[in-house]
C-alpha positions as CSV (number, residue, x, y, z in Angstrom):
1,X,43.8,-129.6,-126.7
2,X,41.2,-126.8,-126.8
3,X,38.0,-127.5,-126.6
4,X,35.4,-127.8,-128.7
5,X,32.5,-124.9,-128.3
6,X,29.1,-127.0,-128.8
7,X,26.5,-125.5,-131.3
8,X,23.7,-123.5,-129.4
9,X,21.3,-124.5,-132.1
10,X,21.3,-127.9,-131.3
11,X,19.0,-127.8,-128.2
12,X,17.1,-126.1,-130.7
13,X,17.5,-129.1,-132.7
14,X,16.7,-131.7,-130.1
15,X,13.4,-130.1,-129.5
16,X,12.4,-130.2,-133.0
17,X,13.0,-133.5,-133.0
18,X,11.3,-134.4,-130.1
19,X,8.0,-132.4,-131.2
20,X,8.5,-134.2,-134.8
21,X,8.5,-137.7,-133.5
22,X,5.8,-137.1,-131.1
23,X,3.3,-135.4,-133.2
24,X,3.8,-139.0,-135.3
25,X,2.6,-141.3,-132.6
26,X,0.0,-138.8,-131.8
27,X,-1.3,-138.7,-135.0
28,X,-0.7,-142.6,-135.6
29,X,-3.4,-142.8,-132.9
30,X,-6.1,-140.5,-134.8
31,X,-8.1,-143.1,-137.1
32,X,-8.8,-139.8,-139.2
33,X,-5.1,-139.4,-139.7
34,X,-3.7,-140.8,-143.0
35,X,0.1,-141.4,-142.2
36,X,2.3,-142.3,-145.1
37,X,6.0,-143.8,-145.1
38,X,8.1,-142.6,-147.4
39,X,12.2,-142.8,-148.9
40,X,14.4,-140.2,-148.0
41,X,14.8,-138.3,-151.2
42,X,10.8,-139.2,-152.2
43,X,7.7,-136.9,-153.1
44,X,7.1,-136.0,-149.4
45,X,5.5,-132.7,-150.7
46,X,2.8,-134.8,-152.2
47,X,2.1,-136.4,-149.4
48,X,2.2,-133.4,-147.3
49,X,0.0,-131.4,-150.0
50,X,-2.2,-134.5,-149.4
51,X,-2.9,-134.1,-145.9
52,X,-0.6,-137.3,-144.8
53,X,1.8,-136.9,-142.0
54,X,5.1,-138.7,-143.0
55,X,7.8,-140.9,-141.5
56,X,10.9,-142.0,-143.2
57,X,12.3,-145.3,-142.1
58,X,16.0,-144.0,-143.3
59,X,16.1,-141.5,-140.5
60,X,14.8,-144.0,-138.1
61,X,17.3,-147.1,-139.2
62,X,20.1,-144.1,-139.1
63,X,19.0,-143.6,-135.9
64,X,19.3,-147.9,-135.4
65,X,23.1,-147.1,-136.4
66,X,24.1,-144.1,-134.4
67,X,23.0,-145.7,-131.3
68,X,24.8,-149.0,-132.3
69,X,21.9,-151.2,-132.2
70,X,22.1,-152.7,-135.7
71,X,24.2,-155.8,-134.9
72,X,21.5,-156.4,-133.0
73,X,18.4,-156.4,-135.6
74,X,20.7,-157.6,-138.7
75,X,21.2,-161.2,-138.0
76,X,17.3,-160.9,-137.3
77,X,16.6,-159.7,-141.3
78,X,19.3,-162.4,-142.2
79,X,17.6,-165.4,-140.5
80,X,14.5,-164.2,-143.1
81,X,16.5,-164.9,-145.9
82,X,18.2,-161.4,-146.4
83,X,21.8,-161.8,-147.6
84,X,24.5,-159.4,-144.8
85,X,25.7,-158.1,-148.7
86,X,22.5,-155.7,-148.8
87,X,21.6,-152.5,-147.4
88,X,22.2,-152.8,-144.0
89,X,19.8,-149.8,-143.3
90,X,17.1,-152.4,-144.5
91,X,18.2,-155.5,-142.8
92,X,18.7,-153.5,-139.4
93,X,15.3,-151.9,-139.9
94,X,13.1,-154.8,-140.5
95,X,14.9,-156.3,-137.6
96,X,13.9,-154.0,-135.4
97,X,10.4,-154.1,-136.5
98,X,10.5,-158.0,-135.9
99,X,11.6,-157.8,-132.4
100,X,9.2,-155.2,-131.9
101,X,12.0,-152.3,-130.4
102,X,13.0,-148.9,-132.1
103,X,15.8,-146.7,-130.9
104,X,12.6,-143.8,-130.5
105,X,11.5,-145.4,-127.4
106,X,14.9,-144.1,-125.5
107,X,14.8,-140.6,-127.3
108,X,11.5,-140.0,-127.0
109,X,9.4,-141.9,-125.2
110,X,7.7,-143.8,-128.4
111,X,7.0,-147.5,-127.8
112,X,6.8,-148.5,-131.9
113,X,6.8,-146.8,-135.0
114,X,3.3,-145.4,-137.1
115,X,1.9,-147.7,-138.9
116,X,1.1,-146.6,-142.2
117,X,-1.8,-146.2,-144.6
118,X,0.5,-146.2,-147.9
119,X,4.3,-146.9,-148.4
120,X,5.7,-144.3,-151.1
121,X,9.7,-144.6,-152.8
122,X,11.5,-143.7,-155.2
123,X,14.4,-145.7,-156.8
124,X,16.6,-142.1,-157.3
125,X,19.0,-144.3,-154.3
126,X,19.1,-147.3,-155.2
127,X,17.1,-150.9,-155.8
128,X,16.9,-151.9,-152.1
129,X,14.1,-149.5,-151.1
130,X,11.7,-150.7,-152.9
131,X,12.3,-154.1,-151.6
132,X,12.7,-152.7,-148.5
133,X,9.2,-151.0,-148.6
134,X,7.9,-154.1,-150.8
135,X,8.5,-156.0,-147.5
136,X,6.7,-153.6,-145.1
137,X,3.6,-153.3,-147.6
138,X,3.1,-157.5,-147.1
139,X,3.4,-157.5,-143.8
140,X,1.6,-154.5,-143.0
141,X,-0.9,-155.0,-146.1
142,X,-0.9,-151.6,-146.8
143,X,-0.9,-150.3,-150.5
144,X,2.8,-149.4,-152.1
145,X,3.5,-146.9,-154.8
146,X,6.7,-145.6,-156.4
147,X,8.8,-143.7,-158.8
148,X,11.3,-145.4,-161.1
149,X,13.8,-143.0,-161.8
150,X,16.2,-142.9,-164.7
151,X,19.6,-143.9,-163.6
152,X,23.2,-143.6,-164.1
153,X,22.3,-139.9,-166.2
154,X,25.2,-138.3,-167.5
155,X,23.1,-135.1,-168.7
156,X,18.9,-134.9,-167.7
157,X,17.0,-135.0,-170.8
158,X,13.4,-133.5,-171.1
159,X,12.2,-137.3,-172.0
160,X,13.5,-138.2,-168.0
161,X,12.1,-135.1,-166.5
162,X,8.5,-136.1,-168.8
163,X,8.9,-139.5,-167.1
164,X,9.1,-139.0,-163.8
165,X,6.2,-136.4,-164.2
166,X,4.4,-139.0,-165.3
167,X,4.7,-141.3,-162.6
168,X,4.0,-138.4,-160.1
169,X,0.1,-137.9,-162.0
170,X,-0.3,-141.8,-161.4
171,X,1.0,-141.6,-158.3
172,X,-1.2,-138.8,-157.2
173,X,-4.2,-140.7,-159.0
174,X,-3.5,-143.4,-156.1
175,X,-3.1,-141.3,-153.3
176,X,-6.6,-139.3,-154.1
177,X,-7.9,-142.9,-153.7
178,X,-6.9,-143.7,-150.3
179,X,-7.6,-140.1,-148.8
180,X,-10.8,-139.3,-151.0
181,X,-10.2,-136.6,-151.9
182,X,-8.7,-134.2,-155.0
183,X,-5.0,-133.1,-154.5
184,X,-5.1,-129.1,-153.9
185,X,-2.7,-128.3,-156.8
186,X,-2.4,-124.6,-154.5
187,X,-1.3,-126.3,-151.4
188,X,1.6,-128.5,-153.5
189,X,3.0,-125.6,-155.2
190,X,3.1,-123.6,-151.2
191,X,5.1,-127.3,-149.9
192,X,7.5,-126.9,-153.2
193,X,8.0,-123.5,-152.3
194,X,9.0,-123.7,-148.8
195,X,11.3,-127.2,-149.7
196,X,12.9,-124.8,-152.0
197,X,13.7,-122.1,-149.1
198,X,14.4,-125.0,-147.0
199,X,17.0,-125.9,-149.5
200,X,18.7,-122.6,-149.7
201,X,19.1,-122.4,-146.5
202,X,20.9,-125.3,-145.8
203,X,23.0,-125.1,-148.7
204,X,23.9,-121.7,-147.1
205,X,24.5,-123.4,-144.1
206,X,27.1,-126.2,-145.2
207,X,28.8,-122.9,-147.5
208,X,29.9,-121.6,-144.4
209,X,32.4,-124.6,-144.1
210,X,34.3,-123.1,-146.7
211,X,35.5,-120.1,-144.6
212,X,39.2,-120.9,-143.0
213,X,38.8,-121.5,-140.3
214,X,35.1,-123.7,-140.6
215,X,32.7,-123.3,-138.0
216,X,31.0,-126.6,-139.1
217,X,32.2,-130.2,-139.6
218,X,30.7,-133.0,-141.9
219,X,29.9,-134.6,-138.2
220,X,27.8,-131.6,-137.4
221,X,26.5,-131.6,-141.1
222,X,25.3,-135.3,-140.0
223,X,23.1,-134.5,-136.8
224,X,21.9,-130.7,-138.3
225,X,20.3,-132.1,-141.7
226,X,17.7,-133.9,-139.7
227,X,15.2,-131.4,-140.7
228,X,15.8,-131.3,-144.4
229,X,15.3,-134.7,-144.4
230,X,12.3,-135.2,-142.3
231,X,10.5,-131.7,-142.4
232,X,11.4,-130.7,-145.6
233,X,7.9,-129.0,-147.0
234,X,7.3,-127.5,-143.1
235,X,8.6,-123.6,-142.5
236,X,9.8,-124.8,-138.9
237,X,12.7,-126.2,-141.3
238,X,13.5,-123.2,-143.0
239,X,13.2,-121.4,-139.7
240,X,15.6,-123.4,-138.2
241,X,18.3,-123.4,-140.9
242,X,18.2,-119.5,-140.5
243,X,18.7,-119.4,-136.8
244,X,21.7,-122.1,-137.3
245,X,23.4,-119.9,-140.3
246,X,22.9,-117.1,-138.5
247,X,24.8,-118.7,-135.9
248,X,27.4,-120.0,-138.1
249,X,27.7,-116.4,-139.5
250,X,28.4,-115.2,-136.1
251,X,31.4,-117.8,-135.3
252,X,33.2,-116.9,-138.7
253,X,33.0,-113.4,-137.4
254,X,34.4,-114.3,-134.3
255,X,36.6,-116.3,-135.1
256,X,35.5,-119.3,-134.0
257,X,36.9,-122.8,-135.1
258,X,34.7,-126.1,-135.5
259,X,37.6,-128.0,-134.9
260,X,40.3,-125.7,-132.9
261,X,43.9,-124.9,-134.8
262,X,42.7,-126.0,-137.6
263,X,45.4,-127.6,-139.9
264,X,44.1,-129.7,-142.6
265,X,40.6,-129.8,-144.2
266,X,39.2,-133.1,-145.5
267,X,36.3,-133.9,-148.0
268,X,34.0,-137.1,-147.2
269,X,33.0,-138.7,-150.0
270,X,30.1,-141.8,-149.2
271,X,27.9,-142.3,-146.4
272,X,28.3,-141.8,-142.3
273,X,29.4,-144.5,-140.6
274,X,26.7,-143.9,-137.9
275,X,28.1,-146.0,-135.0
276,X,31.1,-144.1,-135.4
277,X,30.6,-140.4,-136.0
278,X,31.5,-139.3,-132.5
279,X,34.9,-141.4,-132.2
280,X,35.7,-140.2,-135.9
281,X,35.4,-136.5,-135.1
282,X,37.2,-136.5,-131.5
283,X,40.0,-138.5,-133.7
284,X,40.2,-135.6,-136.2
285,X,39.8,-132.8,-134.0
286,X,42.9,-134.6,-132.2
287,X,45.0,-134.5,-135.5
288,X,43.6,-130.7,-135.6
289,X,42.2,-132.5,-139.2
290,X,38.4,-130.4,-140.1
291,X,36.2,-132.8,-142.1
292,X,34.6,-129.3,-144.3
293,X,32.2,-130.7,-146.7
294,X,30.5,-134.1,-147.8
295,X,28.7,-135.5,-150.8
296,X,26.2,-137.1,-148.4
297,X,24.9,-133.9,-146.5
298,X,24.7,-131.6,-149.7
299,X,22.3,-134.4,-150.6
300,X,19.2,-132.8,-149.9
301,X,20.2,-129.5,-151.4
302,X,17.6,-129.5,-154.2
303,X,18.1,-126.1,-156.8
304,X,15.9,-127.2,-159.2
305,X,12.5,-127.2,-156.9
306,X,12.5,-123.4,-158.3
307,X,12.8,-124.8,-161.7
308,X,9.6,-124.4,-162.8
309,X,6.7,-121.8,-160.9
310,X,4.1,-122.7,-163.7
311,X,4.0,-127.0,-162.7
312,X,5.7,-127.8,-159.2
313,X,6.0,-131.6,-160.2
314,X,8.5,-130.7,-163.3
315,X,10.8,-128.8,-160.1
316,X,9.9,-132.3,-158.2
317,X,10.8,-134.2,-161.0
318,X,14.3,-132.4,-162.2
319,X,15.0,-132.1,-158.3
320,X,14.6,-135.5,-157.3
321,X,16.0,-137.0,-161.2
322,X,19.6,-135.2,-161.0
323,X,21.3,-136.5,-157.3
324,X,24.5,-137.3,-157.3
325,X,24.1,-140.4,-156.6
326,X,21.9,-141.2,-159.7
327,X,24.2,-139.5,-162.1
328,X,27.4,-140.9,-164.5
329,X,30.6,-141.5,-163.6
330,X,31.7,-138.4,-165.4
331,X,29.0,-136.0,-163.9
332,X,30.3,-137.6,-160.0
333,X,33.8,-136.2,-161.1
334,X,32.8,-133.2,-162.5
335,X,30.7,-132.1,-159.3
336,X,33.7,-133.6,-157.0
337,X,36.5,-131.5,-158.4
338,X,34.4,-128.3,-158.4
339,X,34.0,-129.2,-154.8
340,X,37.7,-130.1,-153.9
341,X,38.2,-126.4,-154.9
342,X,35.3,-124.5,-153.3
343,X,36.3,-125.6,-149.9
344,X,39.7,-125.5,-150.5
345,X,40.5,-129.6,-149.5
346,X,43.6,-130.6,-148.4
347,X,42.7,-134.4,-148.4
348,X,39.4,-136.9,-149.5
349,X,38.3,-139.5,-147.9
350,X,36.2,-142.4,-149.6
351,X,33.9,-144.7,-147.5
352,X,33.6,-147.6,-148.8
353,X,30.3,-149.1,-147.6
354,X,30.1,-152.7,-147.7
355,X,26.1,-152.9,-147.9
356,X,25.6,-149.4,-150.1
357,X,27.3,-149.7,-153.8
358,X,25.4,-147.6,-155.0
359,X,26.8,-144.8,-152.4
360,X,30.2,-146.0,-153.0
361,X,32.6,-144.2,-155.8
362,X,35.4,-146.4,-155.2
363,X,35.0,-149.6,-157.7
364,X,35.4,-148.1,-160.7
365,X,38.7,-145.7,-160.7
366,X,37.0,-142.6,-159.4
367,X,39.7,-141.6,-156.3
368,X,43.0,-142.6,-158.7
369,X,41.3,-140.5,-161.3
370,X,40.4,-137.5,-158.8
371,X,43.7,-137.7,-157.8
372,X,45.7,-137.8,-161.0
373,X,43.2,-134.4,-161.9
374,X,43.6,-132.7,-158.7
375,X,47.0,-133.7,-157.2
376,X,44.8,-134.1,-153.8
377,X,45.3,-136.9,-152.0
378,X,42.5,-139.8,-150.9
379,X,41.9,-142.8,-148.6
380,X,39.3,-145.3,-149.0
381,X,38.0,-146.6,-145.5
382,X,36.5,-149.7,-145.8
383,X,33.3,-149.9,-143.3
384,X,29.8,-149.6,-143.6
385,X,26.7,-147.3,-142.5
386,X,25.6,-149.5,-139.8
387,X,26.9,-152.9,-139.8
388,X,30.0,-152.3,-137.5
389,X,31.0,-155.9,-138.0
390,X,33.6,-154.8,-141.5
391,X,34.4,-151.8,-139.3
392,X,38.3,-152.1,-138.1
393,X,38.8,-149.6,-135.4
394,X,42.3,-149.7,-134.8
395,X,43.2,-150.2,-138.9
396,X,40.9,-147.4,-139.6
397,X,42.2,-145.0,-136.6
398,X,46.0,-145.9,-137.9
399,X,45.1,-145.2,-141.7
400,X,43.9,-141.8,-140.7
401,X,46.3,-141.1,-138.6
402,X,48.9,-141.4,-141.4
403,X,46.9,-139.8,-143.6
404,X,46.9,-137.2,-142.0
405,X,51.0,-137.4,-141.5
406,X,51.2,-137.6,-145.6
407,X,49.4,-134.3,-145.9
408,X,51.8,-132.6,-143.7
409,X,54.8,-133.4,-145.9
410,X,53.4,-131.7,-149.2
């Protein structure tokens, strides 16, 4: 088989992350630091407008799972009366916490994670992070504020948008209180601003999987988002998105293949199965199979942060209201098909994740109904994002493989 021709961005990458993670524990050692924790898809450009420095616990317990540690902290979270039926990014992460280890020691030299001064979610995911954070703020006794988003929206209304405004004032009324001091309204519409560009330019990176051959995979798409999750509201993200298009950019003129010989090209629907991202892309680039596009990385691809230059929190609020994964049945099916047809998909996979429901279209009809629309083809793996204990290896490897087999006989 030919090989596969690494990505020179990602030593790039690697030392963004290193200088990210760092610059934490540093400034978890200032006492005139405010560090704040907050959910993946959360106001981060408050907190950054604010003066905080902020982790995210998601990239951390993603971390837990790509490195296959999480059947080590789950049973942990369990024996505390968590049920194994909930998120297992929670139950992995607070049992890491509890035996005092994180996966940052081995990548970077951290011995714990920050502690923090405030915990800040948002429900736009799902329930569990707010329990998840509820748990952290007792232990820690450390103040908790959040955003209750409108869910399940089939079209956003100006009464949700007014909402979650709402809860951003109050939110920002809190904040003012622990820091002492007045949010600089100048300095939130800059960090909106360069989330926006940050934004654009990954959605311009993940559109280059949509040239034949792609010079990206959903596996790359994984490992490259790091910094729209974590430094979104920084230029150093925007910066590196550019350097990594313009590296993409350079492939499809070349020529060059994510996956070489490319035959088929698959859509991933659902979340990462972390523990399992490098043996999933070797078995696909074996079947010469290019997985081209997912829901999951096109998650932090936030248009509407431009939506309004006059009030920055209305763009915040519209961006962080209208995810897919907060949005109707109908609107999921809508965005899906346009999808299926923008990067020309041969095949869809949906993962099924045990602990995440609420990342899971597959209990209510969604792939039969794709299907019957599109005439394309799915297979629900049934997994989970970190607890490898539901994960069949050899019953997943042998699904793919004939899925794969079924797409070469239409």
């Amino acid at each position: 088989m030919t090989k596969r021709i690494p990505l020179r961005s990602s030593k790039k990458l690697k030392e963004i992350a290193t200088r990210y993670y760092r610059d934490l524990d540093s400034a978890a050692k200032d006492p005139n630091q405010k560090m704040a924790w907050c959910s993946s898809v959360g106001p981060a450009e408050i907190l950054l407008a604010m003066g905080f420095k902020v982790y995210y616990p998601e990239n951390h317990t993603a971390m837990i799972g790509a490195s296959r540690l999480a059947n080590e902290y789950i049973p942990v979270s369990i024996a505390q009366g968590y049920s194994p039926e909930i998120c297992s990014y929670l139950t992995s992460d607070i049992g890491a916490f509890l035996k005092k280890e994180t996966p940052l020691t081995k990548a970077y030299g951290i011995s714990e994670v920050p502690n923090p001064d405030v915990l800040v979610f948002n429900t736009n995911q799902c329930r569990d992070v707010q329990d998840w954070f509820k748990w952290y703020a007792l232990k820690l006794d450390v103040p908790i504020v959040g955003i209750h988003s409108p869910s399940f929206i089939d079209e956003l209304s100006r009464s949700h948008i007014d909402s979650v405004v709402e809860q951003m004032k109050d939110m920002i009324i809190k904040l003012e209180q622990i820091t002492n001091q007045s949010m600089d309204k100048s300095e939130l519409a800059k960090r909106v601003r360069i989330s926006f560009e940050c934004s654009q330019t990954w959605q311009q990176v993940l559109e280059t999987a949509a040239t034949i051959p792609s010079p990206l995979t959903f596996f790359d798409g994984c490992i490259h988002m790091l910094p729209a999750v974590v430094l979104r509201g920084e230029q150093i993200a925007v910066d590196y998105y550019e350097l990594l298009r313009e590296e993409l950019d350079e492939r499809i003129d070349e020529g060059i293949a994510a996956v070489p010989d490319e035959k088929y090209r698959i859509y991933w629907e659902g979340m990462p199965i972390w523990g399992k991202l490098r043996d999933l892309s070797e078995q696909f680039s074996e079947l010469k199979t290019c997985v081209v596009a997912s829901t999951y990385c096109s998650s932090w691809i936030f248009t509407d942060f431009g939506a309004s230059s006059n009030d920055p929190l209305v763009g915040m609020a519209k961006a962080y209201t209208e995810l897919f994964i907060n949005r109707s049945e109908s609107s999921k099916e809508e965005y899906l098909k346009k999808k299926l047809e923008e990067f020309k998909i041969d095949g869809i996979i949906f993962h099924n994740a045990r602990t995440c429901p609420n990342n899971s279209n597959t209990s209510y009809g969604m792939p039969k109904r794709i299907e019957d629309q599109t005439n394309i083809p799915n297979l629900v793996i049934d997994a989970d994002l970190n607890d490898l204990n539901v994960y069949s290896e050899e019953q997943t490897k042998t699904n793919i493989e004939a899925f794969i087999e079924q797409l070469s006989g239409i």
